[in-house]
N, C-alpha and C positions, 0 to 999 in steps of 0.2 A: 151686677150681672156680666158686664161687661170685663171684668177680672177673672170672674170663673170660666168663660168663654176663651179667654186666654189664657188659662189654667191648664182648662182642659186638652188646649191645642199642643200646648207644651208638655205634657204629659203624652200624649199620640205619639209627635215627633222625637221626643226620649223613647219609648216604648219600641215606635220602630226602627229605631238606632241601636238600639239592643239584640231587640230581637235579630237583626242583620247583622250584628257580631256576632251571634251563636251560630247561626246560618252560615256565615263565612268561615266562622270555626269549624263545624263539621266539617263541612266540605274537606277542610285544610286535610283535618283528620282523615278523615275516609280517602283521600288522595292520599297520601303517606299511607297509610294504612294499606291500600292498592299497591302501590310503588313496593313494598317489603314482597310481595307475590309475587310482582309480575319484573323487577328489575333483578332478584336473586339471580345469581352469575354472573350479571355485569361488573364490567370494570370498575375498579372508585373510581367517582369524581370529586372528592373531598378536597378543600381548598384550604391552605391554612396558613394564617395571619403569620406573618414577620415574627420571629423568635419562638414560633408556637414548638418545632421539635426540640428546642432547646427544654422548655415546658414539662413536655413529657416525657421525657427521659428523668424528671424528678423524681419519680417512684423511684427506678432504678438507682439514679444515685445515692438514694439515702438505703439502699441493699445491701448489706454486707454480702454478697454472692461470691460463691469460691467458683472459681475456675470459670468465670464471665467471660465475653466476646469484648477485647479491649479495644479501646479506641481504635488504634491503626487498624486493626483490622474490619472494622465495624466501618471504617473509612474509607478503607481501599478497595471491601466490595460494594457499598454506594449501598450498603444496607439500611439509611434512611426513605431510599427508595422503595425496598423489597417491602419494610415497616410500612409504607404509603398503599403501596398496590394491594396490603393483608388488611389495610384497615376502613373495615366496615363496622365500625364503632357507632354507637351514639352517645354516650356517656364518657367524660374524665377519666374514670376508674376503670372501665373498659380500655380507650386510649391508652394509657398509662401501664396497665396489666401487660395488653397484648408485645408492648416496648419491650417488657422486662424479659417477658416469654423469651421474646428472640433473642436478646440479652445474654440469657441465664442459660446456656443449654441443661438437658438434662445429663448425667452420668451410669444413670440406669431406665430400666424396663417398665421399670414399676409405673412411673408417674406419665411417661408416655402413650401406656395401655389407657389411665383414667383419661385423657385428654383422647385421645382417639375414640372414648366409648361415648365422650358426650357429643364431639364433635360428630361423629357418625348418625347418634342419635336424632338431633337437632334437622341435620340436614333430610333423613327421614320425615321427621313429622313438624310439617311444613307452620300447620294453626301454634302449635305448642313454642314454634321459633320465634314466629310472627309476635304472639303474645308476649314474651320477653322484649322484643326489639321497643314492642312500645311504653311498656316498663321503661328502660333504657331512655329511651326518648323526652321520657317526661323526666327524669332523673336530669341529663342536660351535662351541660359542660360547666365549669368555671371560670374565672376570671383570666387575666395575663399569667397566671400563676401558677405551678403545681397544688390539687388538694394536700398534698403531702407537705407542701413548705407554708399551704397558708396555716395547716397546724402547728409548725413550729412557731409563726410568727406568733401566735397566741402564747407562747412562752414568754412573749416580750413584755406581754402589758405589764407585767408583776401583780402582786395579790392586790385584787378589789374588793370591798366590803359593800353590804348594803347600809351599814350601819346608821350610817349617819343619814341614808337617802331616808330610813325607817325611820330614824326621830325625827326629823322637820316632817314626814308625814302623821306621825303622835304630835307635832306639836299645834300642825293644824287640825287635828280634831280639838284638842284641848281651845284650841282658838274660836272653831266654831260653838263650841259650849258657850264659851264666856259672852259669846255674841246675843248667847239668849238673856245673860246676866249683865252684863254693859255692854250694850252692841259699840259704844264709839271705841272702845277698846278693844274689843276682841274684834272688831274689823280692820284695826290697824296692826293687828299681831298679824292677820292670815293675810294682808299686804305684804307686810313686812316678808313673812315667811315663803310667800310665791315670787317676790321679787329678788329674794337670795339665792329661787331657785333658777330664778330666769338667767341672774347674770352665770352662777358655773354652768348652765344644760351646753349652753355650745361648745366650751370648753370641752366637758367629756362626750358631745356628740359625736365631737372632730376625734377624738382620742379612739371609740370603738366603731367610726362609719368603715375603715378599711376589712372590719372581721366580719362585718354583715352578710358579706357575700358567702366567709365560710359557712358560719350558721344555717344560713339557706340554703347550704348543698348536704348538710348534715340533716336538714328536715326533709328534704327529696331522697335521700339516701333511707332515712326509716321508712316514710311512705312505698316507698319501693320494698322493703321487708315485709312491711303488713299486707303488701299486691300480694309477693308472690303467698306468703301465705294464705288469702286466701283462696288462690288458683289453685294450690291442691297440687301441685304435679312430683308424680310419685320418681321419676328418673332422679330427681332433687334433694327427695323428703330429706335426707340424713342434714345435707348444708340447712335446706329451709329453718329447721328446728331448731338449730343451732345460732342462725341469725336472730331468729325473734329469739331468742333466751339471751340473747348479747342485747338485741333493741329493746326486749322489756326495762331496764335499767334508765330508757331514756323518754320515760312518761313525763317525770317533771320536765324534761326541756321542750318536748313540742306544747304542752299546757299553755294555753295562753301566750305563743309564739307571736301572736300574730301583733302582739303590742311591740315589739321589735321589729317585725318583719317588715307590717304593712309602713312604705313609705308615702308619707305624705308629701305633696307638693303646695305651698301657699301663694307660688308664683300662678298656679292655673287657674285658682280663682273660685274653684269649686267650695262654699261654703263650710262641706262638711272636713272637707284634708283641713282648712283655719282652724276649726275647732279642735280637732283632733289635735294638731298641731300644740295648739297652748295651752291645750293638757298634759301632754309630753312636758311640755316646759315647765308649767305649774308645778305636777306631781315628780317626774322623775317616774315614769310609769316603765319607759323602753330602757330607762337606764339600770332600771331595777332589775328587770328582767334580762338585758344582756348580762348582769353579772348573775345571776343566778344558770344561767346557762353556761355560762365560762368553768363556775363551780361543779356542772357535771361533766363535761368536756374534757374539763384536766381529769376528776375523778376516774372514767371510763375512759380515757383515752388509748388506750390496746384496744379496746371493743369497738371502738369507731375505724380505728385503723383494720382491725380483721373486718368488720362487714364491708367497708370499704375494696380491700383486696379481693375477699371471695367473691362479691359481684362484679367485678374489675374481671376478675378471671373466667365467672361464669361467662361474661359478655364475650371477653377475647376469644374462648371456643367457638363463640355463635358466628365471630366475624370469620374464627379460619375456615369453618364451612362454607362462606359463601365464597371465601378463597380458592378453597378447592372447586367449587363449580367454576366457578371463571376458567380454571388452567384447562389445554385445551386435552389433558392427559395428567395423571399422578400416577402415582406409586406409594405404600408404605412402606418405610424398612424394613429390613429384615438384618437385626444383628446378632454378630459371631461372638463369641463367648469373650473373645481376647485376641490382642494380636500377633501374628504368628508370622516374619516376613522369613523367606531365605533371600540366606548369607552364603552365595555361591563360596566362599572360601572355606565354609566350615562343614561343606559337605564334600564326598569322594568326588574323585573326575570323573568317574563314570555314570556320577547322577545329572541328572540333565535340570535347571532350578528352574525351568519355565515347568516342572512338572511339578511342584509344589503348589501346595493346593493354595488358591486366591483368597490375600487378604482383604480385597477391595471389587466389588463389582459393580458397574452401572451399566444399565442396559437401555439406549434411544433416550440422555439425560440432555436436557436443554435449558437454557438459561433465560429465567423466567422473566424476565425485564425486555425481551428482544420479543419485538410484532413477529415476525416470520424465524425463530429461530431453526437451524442446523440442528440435529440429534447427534449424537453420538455416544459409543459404546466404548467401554475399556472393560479390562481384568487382570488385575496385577498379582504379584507375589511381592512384591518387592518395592522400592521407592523408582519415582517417574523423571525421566529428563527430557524435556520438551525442547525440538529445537526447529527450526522455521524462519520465514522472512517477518519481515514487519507487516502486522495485519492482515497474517495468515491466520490468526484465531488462537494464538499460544494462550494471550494474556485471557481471553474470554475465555478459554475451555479449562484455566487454574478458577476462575473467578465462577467459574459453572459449578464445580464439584467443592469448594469452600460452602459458595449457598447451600448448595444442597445437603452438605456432612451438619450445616448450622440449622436448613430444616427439618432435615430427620432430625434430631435430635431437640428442639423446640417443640413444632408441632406436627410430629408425626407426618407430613407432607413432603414429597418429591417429586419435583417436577422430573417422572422419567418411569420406566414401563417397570425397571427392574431395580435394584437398589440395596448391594450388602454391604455391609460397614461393620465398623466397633466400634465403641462410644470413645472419644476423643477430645482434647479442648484444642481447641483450633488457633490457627496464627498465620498473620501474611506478612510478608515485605515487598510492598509491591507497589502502590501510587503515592512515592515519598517524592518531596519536595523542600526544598530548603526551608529553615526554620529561621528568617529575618530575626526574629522576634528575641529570640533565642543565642542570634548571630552564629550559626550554627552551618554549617556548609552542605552540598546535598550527600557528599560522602561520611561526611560524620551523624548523618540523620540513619543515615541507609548501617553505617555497623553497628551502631547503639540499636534499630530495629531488630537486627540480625540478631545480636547481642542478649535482649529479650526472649528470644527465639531458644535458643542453647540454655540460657537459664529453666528455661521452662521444663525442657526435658529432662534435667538433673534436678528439679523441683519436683517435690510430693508429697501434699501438705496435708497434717492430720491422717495420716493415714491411706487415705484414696489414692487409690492406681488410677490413673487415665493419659495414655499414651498422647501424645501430640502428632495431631498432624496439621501439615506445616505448607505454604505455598511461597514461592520465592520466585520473583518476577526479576529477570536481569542479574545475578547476584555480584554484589558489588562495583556497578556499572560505573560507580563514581571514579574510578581510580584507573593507571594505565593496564597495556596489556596483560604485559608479562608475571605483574603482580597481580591481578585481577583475576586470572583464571591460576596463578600460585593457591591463593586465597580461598580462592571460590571451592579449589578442586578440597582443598582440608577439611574446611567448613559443611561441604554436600556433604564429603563422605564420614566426618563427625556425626550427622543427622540422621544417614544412613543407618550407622552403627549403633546409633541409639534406640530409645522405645519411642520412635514416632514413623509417620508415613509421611514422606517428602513429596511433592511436586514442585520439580526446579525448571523455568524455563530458560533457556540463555539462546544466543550468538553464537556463544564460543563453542565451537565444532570440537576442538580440542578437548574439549569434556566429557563426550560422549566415550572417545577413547580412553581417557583417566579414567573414568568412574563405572567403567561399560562393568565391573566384576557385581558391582554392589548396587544398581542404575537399571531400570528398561528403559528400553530407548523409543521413545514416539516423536511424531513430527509432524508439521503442515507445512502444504506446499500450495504453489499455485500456477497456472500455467500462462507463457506470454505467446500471446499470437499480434504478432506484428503490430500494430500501435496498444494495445489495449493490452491488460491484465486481469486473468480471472481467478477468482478464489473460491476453490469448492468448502474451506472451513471443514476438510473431515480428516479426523484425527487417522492416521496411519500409524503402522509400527515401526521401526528403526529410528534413524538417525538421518536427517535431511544432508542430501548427497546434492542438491543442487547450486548453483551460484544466482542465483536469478538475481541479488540485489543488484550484479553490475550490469546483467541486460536489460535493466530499467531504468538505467540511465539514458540507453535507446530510447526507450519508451519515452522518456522525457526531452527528448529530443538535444543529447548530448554526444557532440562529436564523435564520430566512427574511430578517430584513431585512440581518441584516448578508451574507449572502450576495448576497443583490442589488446592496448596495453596491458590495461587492469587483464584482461584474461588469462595474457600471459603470464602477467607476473602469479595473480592465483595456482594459475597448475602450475610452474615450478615448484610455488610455496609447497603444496601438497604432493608435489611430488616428492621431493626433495629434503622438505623439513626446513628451506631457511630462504629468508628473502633476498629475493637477490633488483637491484636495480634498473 
């Protein structure tokens, strides 16, 4: 009596330890579930582990993508960043998608309209997003690793059989037969036969524990096929159908999954993981069935990579939606057929080229990474020379309209009121640094960028037309004067005369005069009142007329005389044309 009384107690106490898992489960749910409503438009707060953008950039790399966002320049606008602040992911393949997206711009119309129709969509109908996100959610992430390299590692095991796991399980039936005909024999065979399997199971336990984790994001991945299908949602239908006709193919792998999946532990003590456990050992039950799922894996393995991608990609819409609620304003493109710049010299004197119609507009465009960003407007015909003091806003207002040319043409978003462009592959030289590594100097880093650069535009591969446009921070800052703006002025005006759109910022005042035929000229400026310096960051038209770097020497509290010096000697220079002492 007094066992079943303790029985029963034990029994309560599990029950209500259970039960209070489900209960705190909900909740968890139904709070997420709250949070997808009520936090859409907030900022991310997404945190991510040591190596993790290394991670995700996996997709990508294994893309053969023509006319990608290359490293330098993915570099120089801290576009790990922009990728951070877009991603409102909950799933790998989403993560991973949305990478590539930004990656990969588009070169036409086409693919940018479907991406805007779902994105638009989604951010509309609030339940139909929500219900995806938690699709997503239950789908989950992966390991240290891209899903795209844990599929190659599966290349590595080489061919596995069951063959042999199938006869020592024929051989223990035959074992137990003979048991009914000499049990002392045929209980020493089915020893014999489960203790041959005890000693190889850890062997090939250790050999497939690292691919477990794929497996089980390849069973979250169909489950998530069979959700959306049965949700029904017509914006979808054409991908839906398409997925499960790919997932139908992988019935035998989820089949009795769970004999691989379910991990036991024999350390916790619970009775029944022991037993389970030295079943695994005995039979070769999880080893059997990991190879049997390997067998459909390699078989289907396009079909796992496409459902993977599409829902990767359907996700990455859902997060630039909530992208665009966050901004505190967008715009969508609007692009010109092709580009069209004047070349003051190939027109009469008498035509004026500021009257040629604009290849580039942006109207109130801001730089999406800045808390209180400055707006500002351009409208060019022509390639840009930027020129200003230090930290007058040159290097942010090149690094504003790269973002922006890289998200119009990703995903259809711009941070800015108005926004005409042409489809371009983009390229910067601009936060270079010396290459130790490489033993490489900062001016041999900076012309081999440049170098890139020019190649590009005389590149046109497969056929595709797409102009370059190009941003260039300092150009060739590594080197002395006289050759530096030698260099520099060749170089602009090669750029110029090609099929791209330049934005050059420099110093060198000298430039704006060299290049003034084939150049507009803008600038930023800032004003000094007696100890302090202010910067309005608004972009102006011409060519920056002022000296301010040496009245900030003032400001820094540097000798009067030698500031006068410097003054002097500046207006001779400019007066005059040549330095005098």
């Amino acid at each position: 009596m007094e066992y079943l009384i303790l029985a029963a107690a034990l029994l309560v106490l599990f029950l209500i330890y259970a039960c209070n898992c489900i209960i705190t489960d909900r909740k968890r749910r139904k709070a997420f579930e709250k949070s997808l409503h009520t936090d859409y438009g907030k900022a991310s707060e997404k945190k991510y582990p040591d190596g993790r953008l290394a991670t995700i950039a996996g997709h990508f790399r294994k893309k053969d993508a023509l006319y990608a966002i290359d490293d330098i320049t993915w570099n120089d606008l801290d576009m790990d960043r922009v990728f951070q602040a877009m991603d409102h992911t909950f799933s790998a393949a989403g993560e991973e998608a949305l990478y590539t997206i930004l990656r990969c711009p588009c070169l036409s119309e086409e693919e940018l309209l479907r991406r805007d129709d779902l994105i638009g969509y989604f951010m509309e109908h609030e339940q139909q997003r929500v219900a995806l996100q938690l699709f997503y959610a239950r789908m989950g992430r992966t390991g240290k690793y891209s899903i795209y390299d844990y599929l190659d590692y599966l290349d590595t095991l080489g061919k596995r059989s069951n063959v042999r796991h199938y006869a020592v399980l024929g051989l223990m039936i035959l074992a137990v037969a003979l048991c009914f005909v000499k049990p002392s024999l045929g209980i020493a065979a089915l020893c014999a036969l489960i203790c041959i399997n005890m000693v190889t199971y850890f062997k090939e336990k250790g050999e497939i524990d690292p691919y477990i984790t794929t497996f089980g994001y390849f069973l979250r991945v169909l489950r998530v096929v069979k959700e959306l299908e049965g949700y029904k949602l017509d914006k979808i239908k054409d991908m839906t159908q398409e997925l499960c006709k790919r997932g139908a193919h992988f019935k035998r792998f989820s089949r009795f999954s769970f004999l691989l999946m379910h991990q036991s532990d024999m350390a916790s003590g619970n009775p029944l993981d022991l037993i389970v456990e030295y079943l695994r050992m005995g039979l070769h039950l999880n080893l059997i069935k990991f190879n049997t799922m390997l067998e459909q894996v390699r078989m289907y393995k396009e079909d796992i990579i496409y459902m993977i991608e599409q829902l990767g990609y359907l996700e990455a819409m859902l997060a630039v939606g909530w992208y665009r609620a966050s901004l505190p304003y967008f715009t969508k493109p609007e692009f010109s057929a092709s580009l069209h710049k004047c070349h003051s010299r190939a027109i009469d004197d008498e035509e004026k080229c500021d009257d040629a119609f604009p290849v580039f507009t942006a109207e109130n465009m801001y730089h999406p990474l800045i808390e209180e960003p400055v707006a500002n407007s351009i409208s060019v015909t022509r390639d840009v020379l930027l020129t200003g003091s230090n930290a007058s806003g040159k290097s942010t207002f090149l690094k504003t309209v790269a973002i922006s040319q890289i998200l119009a043409q990703s995903v259809a978003t711009v941070p800015a009121e108005r926004f005409v462009t042409s489809f371009f592959r983009v390229y910067t030289s601009m936060a270079l640094r010396d290459d130790l590594k490489a033993k490489e100097s900062y001016f041999i880093v900076e012309i081999k960028a440049m170098k890139r650069i020019l190649d590009a535009v005389s590149c046109q591969d497969e056929g595709v037309r797409a102009p370059v446009m190009c941003f260039v921070d300092e150009v060739l800052r590594g080197t002395n004067t006289v050759e530096r703006i030698a260099s520099s002025t060749q170089i602009l005006r090669s750029l110029a005369e090609g099929d791209t759109l330049s934005f050059a910022a420099t110093h060198d005042i000298e430039l704006t005069e060299l290049l003034q035929d084939v150049y507009e000229n803008y600038h930023f400026t800032e004003e000094i009142a007696e100890s302090d310096v202010q910067f309005s960051y608004r972009l102006q038209q011409g060519k920056a007329t002022s000296r301010n770097a040496i009245r900030l020497l003032g400001v820094m509290g540097y000798d009067e005389s030698i500031i006068e010096r410097a003054e002097e000697m500046a207006r001779t220079f400019m007066r005059e044309g040549v330095w005098k002492s």
